[in-house]
C-alpha distance (Angstrom), angle and dihedral (degrees) to the residues before:
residue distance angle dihedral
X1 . . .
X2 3.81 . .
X3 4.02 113.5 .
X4 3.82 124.3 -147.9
X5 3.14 118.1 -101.3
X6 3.83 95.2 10.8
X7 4.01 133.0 97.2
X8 3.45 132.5 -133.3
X9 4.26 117.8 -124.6
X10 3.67 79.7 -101.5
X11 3.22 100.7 44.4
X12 3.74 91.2 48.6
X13 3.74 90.5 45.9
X14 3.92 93.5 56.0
X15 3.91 84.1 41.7
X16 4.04 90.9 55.4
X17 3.83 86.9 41.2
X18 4.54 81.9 -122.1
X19 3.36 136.8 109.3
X20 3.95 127.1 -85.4
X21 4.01 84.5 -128.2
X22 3.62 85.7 57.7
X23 4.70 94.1 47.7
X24 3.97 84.4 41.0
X25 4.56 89.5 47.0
X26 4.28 79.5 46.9
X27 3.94 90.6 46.0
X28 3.70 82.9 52.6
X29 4.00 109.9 41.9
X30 4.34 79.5 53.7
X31 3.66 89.0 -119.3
X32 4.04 101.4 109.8
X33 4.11 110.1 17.4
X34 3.98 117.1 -176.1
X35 4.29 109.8 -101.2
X36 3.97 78.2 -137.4
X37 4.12 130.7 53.0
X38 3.70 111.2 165.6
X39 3.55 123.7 -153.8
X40 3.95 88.7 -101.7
X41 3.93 84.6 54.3
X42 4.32 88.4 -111.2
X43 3.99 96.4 154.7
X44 3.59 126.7 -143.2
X45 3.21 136.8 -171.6
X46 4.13 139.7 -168.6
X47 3.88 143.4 -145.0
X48 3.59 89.0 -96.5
X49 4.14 82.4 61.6
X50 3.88 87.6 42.3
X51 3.93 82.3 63.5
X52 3.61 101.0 50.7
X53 3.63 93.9 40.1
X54 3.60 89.7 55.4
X55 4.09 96.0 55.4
X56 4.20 86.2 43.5
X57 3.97 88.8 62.8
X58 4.19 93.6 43.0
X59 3.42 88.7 46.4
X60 4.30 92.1 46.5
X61 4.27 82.7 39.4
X62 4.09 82.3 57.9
X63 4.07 87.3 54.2
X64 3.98 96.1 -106.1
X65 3.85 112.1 160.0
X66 4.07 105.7 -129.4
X67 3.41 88.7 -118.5
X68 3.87 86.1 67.5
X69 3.57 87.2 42.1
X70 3.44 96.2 56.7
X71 3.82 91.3 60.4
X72 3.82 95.2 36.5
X73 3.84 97.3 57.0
X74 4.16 114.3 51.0
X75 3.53 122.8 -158.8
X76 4.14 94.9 -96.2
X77 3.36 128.4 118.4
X78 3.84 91.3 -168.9
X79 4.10 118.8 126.6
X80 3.48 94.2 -127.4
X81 4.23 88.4 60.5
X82 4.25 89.3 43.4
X83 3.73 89.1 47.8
X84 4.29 101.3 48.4
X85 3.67 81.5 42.9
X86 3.93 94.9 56.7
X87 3.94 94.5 37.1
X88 3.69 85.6 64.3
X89 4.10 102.7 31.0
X90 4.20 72.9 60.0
X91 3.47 98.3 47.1
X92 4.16 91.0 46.4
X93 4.34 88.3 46.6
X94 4.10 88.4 54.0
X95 3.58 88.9 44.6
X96 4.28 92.4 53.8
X97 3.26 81.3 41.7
X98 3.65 98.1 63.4
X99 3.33 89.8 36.0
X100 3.89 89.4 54.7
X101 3.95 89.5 54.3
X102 3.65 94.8 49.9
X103 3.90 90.6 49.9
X104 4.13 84.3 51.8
X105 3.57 90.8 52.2
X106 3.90 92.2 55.2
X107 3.44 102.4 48.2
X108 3.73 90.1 42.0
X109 4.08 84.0 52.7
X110 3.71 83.9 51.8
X111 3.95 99.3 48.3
X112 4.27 87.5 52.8
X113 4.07 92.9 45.8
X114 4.16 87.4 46.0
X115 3.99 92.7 49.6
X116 4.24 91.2 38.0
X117 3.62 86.2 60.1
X118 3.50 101.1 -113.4
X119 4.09 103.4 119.6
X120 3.57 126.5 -130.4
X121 3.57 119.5 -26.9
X122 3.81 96.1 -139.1
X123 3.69 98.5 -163.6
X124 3.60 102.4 49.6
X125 4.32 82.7 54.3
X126 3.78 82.5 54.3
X127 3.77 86.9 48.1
X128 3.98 92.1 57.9
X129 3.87 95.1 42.9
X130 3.95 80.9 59.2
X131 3.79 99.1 50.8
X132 3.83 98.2 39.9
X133 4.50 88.3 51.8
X134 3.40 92.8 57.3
X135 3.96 93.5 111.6
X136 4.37 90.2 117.4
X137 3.66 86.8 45.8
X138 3.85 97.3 60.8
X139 3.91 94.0 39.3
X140 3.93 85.8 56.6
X141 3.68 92.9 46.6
X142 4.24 95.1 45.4
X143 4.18 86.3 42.8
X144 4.03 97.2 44.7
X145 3.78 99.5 36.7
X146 4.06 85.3 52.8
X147 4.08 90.1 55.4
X148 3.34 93.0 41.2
X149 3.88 98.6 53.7
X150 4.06 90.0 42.3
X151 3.69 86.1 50.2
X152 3.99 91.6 46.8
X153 3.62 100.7 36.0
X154 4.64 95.1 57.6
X155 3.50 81.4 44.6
X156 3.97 104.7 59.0
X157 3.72 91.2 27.5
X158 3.69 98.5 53.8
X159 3.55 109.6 28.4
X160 3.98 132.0 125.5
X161 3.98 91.6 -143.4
X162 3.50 110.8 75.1
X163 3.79 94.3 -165.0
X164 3.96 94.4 64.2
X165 3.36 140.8 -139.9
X166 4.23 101.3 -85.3
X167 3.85 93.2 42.3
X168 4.34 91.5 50.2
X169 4.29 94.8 44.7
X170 3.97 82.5 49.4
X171 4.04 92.1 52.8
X172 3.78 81.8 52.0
X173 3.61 97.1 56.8
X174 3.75 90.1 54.7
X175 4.06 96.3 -154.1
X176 3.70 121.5 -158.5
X177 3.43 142.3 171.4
X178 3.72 120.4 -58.5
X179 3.97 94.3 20.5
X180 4.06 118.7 149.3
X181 4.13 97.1 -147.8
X182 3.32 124.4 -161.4
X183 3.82 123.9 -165.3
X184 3.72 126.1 -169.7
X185 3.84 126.8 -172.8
X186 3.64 81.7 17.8
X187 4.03 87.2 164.7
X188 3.84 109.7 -178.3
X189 3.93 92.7 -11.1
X190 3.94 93.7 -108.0
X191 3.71 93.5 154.1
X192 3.69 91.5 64.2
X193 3.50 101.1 38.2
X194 3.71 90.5 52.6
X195 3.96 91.1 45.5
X196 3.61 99.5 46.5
X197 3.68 102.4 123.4
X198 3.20 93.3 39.0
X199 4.20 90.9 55.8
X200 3.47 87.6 42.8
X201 3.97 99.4 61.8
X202 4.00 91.7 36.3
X203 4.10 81.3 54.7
X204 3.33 98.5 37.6
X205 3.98 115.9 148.6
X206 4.58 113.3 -109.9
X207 3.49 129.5 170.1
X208 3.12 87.5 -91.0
X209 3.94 110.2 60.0
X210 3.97 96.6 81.1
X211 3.76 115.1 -167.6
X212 3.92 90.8 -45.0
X213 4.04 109.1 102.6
X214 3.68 106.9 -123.4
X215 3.69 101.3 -132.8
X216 3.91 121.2 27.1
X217 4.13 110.9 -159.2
X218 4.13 111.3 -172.8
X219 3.75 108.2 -164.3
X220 3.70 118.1 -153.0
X221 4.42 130.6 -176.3
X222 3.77 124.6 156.5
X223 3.59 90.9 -131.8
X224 4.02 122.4 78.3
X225 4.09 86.1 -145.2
X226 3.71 92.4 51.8
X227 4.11 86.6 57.1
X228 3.96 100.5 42.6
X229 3.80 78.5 58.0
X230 3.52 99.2 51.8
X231 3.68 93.4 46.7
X232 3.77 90.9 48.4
X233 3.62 96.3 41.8
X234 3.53 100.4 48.5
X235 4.37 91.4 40.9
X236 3.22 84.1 63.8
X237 3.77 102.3 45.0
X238 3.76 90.8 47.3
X239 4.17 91.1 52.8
X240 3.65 96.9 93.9
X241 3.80 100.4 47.2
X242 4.05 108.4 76.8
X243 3.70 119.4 -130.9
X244 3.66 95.8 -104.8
X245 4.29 87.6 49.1
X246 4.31 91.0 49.5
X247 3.54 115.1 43.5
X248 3.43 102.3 170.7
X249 4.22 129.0 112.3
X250 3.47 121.7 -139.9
X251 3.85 127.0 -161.9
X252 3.83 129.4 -172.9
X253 3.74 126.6 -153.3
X254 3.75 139.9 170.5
X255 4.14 103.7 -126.5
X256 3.75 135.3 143.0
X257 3.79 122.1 -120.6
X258 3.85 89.3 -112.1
X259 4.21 96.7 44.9
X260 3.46 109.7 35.2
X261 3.62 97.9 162.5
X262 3.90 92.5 -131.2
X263 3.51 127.1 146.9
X264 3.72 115.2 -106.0
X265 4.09 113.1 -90.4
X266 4.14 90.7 -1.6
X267 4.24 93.1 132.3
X268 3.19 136.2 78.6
X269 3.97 95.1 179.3
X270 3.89 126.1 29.3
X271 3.43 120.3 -167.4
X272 4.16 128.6 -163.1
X273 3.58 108.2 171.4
X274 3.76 116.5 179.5
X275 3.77 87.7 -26.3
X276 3.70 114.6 93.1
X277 3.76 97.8 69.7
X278 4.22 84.9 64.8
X279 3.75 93.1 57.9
X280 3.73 122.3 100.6
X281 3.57 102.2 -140.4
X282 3.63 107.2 34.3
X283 3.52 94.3 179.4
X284 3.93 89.3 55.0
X285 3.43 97.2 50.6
X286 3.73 88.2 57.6
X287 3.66 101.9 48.6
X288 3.70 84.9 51.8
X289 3.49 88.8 51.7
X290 3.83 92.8 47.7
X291 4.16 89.0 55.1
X292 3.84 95.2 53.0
X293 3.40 101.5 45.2
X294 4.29 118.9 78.1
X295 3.82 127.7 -111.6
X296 3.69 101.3 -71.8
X297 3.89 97.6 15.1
X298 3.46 114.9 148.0
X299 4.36 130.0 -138.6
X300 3.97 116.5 -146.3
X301 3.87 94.9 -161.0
X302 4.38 118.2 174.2
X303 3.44 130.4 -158.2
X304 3.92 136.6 144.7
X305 3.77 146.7 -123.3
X306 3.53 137.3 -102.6
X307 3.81 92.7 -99.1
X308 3.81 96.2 51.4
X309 4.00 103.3 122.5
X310 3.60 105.6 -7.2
X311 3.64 101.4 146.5
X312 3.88 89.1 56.3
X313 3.97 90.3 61.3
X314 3.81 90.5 33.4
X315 4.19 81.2 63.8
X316 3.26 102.9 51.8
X317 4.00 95.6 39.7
X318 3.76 76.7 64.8
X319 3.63 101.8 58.3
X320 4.05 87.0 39.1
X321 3.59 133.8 -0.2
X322 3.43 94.2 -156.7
X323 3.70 91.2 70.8
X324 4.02 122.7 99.8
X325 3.30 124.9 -177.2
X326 3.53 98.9 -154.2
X327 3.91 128.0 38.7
X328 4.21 82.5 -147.4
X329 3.87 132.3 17.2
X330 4.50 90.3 -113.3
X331 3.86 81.4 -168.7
X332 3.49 89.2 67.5
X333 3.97 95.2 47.0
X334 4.25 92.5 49.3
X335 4.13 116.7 -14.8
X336 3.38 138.4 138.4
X337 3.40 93.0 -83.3
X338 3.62 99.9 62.5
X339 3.73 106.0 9.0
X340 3.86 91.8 94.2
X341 3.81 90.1 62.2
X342 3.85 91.5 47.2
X343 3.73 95.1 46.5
X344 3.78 93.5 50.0
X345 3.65 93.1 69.5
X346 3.44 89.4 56.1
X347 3.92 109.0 38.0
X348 3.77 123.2 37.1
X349 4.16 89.0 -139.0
X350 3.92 127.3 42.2
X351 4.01 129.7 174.0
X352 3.75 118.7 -172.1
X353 3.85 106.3 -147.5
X354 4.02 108.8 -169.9
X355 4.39 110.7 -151.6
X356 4.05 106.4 -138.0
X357 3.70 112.5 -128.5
X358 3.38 164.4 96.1
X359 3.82 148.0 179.4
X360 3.69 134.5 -102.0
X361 3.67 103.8 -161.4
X362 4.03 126.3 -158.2
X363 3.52 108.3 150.8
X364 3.99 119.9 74.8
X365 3.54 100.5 -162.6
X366 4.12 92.8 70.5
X367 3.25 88.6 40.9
X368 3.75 97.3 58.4
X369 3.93 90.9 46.9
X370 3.47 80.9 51.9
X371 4.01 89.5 53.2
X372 3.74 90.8 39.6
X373 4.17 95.2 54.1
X374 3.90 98.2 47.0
X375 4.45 110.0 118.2
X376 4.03 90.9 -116.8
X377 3.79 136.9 92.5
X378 4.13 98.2 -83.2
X379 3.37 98.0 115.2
X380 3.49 92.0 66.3
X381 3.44 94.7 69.7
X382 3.45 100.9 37.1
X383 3.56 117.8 39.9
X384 4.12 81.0 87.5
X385 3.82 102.0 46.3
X386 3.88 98.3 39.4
X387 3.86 97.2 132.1
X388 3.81 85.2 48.4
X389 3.62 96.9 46.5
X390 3.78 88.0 54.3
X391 3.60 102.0 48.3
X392 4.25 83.0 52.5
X393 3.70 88.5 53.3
X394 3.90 99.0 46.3
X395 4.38 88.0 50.8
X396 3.84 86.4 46.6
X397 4.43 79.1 57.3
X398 3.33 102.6 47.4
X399 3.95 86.6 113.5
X400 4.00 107.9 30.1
X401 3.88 112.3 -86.2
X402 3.84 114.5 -126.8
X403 4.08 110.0 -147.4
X404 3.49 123.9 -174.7
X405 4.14 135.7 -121.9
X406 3.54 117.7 -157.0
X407 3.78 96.0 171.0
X408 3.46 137.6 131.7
X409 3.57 155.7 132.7
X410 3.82 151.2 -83.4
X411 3.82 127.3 -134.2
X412 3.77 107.5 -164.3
X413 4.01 128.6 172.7
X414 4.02 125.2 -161.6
């Protein structure tokens, strides 16, 4: 019997312009169940279903296995959900698209060397094979920019200081004129983008720059993603300031923490922010940062505290206490705690500065992309209960939860 408002699987098929072998495979990989099993097992399925379904086959168009699927889509027909997802499914189709162009221009270089006579330029082929196997490179990007904007987004909404994070770790840098900056773990390039104005009058073009920028800002990440975002980011940031109003260069470059491929004493300003706790040889990334930077250069590195964010995991311990956060305590690797001792075998001057803040939390919905972005095994048991997860959260905010920073940052001179 047909039900208002419902579809049939081949309805829903014809609908989707796919086959019902394909909804039924869906039904069975758990990554698009029917709103509707009858007691005869006759599925049906709603718009609401039409909606998901239609952000499972971009995502499979973009070359996403389902099993990343089934952790990238959760079970939520809310807007906010639809429109995250679709801010980054754009960001990942202008990023094949570039990468599309660039593997145009190649061949076409190819085609013109062939018919000039000169053979087969070998290393431009080698080029292409690069830019058309860049499959684990996108995933990365769509997965890390998603965290990172979760993680970004509860903290500028909800915070007690008004100034922000980005805007008080660049007040510790204290950039000037004439400063060679390099940034590691720059992730999306948020610091930048949030301290463009600021950059721009510190940089700003006199009669007596000359051709030479004033400041020079390298920006490093060991993931491709995490660099096409910078770039992006930051082009767009820098759009409204004319060339003679910014003069500052900005470079990009894929580099570990531990190699960054700098020359030795090129810096005058390293900075580590919320990155240095990820490496796998502390200790190594520091002496390498000790060789680029000059005599007297100085490293802004952040971290936090052992407190930093307990309530958050203190909620979802008490939905399931099989949940954790984080696969390891970074705190315990390099934190405020003990990253004075660590940096003082390193640098011969180090300043603890400690941020002032917290968050007063009233919306669940942040909060829960919040949940969903952390390093540790959550996802696991929540992709399924989503909807249930939320409706925890929001009676856990009936009265406005306070959550607490312990974060700050280290001021260290060579």
């Amino acid at each position: 019997m047909h039900k208002e408002g419902y579809y049939s699987s081949g309805e829903f098929a014809k609908k989707a312009n796919v086959s019902v072998r394909t909804i039924r495979y869906y039904d069975q990989q758990n990554i698009l169940k029917p709103s509707l099993l009858t007691d005869e097992g006759v599925r049906f399925y709603t718009d609401s279903d039409f909606t998901r379904l239609q952000q499972i086959l971009l995502l499979k168009y973009l070359g996403f296995t389902l099993d990343d699927i089934r952790n990238m889509t959760i079970g939520d027909s809310d807007y906010h959900v639809l429109k995250n997802s679709l801010e980054l499914q754009k960001r990942m189709i202008q990023d094949k698209i570039a990468q599309m162009q660039l593997v145009c221009k190649a061949i076409e270089e190819t085609e013109d060397s062939i018919k000039e006579g000169k053979g087969v330029d070998w290393s431009n082929m080698l080029e292409i094979i690069h830019l058309t196997n860049m499959e684990d490179s996108m995933k990365n990007q769509y997965i890390n920019a998603g965290n990172i904007s979760a993680r970004i987004n509860l903290h500028n909404r909800f915070s007690v200081n008004k100034q922000g994070w980005f805007p008080w770790v660049y007040e510790q840098c204290g950039i000037v004129k004439g400063m060679r900056i390099l940034e590691i773990g720059c992730g999306d390039g948020t610091l930048w983008v949030d301290n463009i104005g600021q950059l721009a009058m510190t940089g700003k073009r006199n009669e007596f720059s000359g051709k030479k920028k004033n400041i020079y800002i390298e920006l490093t990440d060991i993931s491709e993603g995490m660099i096409s975002d910078a770039r992006r980011n930051i082009k767009k940031a820098t759009e409204s300031w004319k060339e003679r109003d910014i003069d500052v260069s900005f470079r990009f470059r894929v580099a570990s923490c531990e190699k960054t491929g700098a020359k030795d004493e090129s810096y005058d300003l390293v900075i580590a922010n919320h990155v240095l706790f990820y490496c796998k040889n502390v200790n190594k990334a520091l002496d390498e940062i000790v060789r680029v930077l000059k005599p007297g250069g100085v490293l802004v590195c952040s971290t936090y505290g052992s407190r930093h964010m307990q309530e958050i995991s203190r909620l979802v311990s008490g939905y399931d206490k099989r949940i954790a956060l984080e696969a390891d305590k970074l705190f315990e690797k390099f934190g405020l705690d003990n990253g004075d001792k660590i940096l003082k075998k390193h640098f011969s001057d180090v300043e603890r500065r400690d941020y002032k803040d917290a968050l007063v939390v009233d919306e669940a919905e942040p909060l829960v992309d919040y949940i969903l972005s952390c390093h540790g095994n959550q996802k696991e048991y929540l992709v399924d209960k989503y909807t249930d997860f939320k409706k925890y959260v929001e009676k856990k905010l009936v009265k406005p939860m306070t959550i607490t920073k312990e974060a700050g940052v280290f001021v260290c001179r060579k």
